[in-house]
C-alpha positions in Angstrom: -12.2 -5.5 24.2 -9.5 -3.9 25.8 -5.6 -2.4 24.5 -4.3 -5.8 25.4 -6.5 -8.2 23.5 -6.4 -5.2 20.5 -2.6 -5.6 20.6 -2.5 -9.2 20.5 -5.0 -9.6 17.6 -3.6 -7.1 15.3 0.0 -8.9 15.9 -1.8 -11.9 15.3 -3.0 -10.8 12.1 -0.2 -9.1 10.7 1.6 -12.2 10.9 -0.9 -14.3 9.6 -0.5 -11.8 6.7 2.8 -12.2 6.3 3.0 -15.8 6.2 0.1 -15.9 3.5 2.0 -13.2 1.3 4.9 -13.7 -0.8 7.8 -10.9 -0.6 9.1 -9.5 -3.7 13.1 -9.7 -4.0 13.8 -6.1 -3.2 17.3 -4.6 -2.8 17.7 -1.3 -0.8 20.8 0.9 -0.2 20.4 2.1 3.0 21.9 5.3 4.3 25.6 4.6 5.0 25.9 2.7 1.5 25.0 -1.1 2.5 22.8 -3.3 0.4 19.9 -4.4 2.1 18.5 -7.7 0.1 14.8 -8.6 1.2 14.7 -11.8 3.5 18.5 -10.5 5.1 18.5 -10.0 8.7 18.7 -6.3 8.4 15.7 -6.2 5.7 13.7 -8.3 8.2 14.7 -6.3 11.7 13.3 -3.1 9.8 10.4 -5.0 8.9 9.5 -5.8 12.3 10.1 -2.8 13.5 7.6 -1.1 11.3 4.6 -3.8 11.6 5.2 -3.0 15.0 4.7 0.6 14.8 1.7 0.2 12.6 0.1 -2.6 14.7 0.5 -0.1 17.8 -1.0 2.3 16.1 -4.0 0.5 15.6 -4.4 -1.2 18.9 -4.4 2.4 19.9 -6.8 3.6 17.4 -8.9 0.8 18.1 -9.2 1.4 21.7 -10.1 4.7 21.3 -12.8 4.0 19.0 -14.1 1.1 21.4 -14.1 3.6 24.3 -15.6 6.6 22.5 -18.4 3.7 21.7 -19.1 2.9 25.1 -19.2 6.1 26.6 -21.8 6.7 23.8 -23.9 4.2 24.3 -24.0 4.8 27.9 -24.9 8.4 27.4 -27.8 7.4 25.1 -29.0 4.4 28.0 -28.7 7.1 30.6 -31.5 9.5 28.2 
């Protein structure tokens, strides 16, 4: 499985998440004073922006993993 189909099923399944889970009402002040109410545009652009971070993260992690695998099991076929 390669860093493109890695990507697109962790994206996949972070939404799927989302849309399964129910959000708490939170409210956040952010840094220059505004109120940030969970579900508001802000709220969900910050959201997106960090599940997008994590889920790279993990595409990446994955592929490394998958290719540390291979290259292991093709140095045990080659023994």
């Amino acid at each position: 499985m390669g860093s493109e189909q890695f990507e697109k099923l962790i994206k996949d399944k972070i939404e799927e998440a989302l849309k399964n889970s129910e959000h708490p009402k939170k409210f956040f002040v952010t840094e220059n004073g505004r109120g940030v109410v969970d579900g508001g545009d802000l709220y969900n652009a910050l959201l997106k922006d960090v599940l997008n971070v994590v889920g790279n993260a993990l595409a990446g992690i994955f592929t490394e993993i998958a290719a540390a695998g291979a290259a292991e099991n093709n140095s045990k076929s080659k023994k």
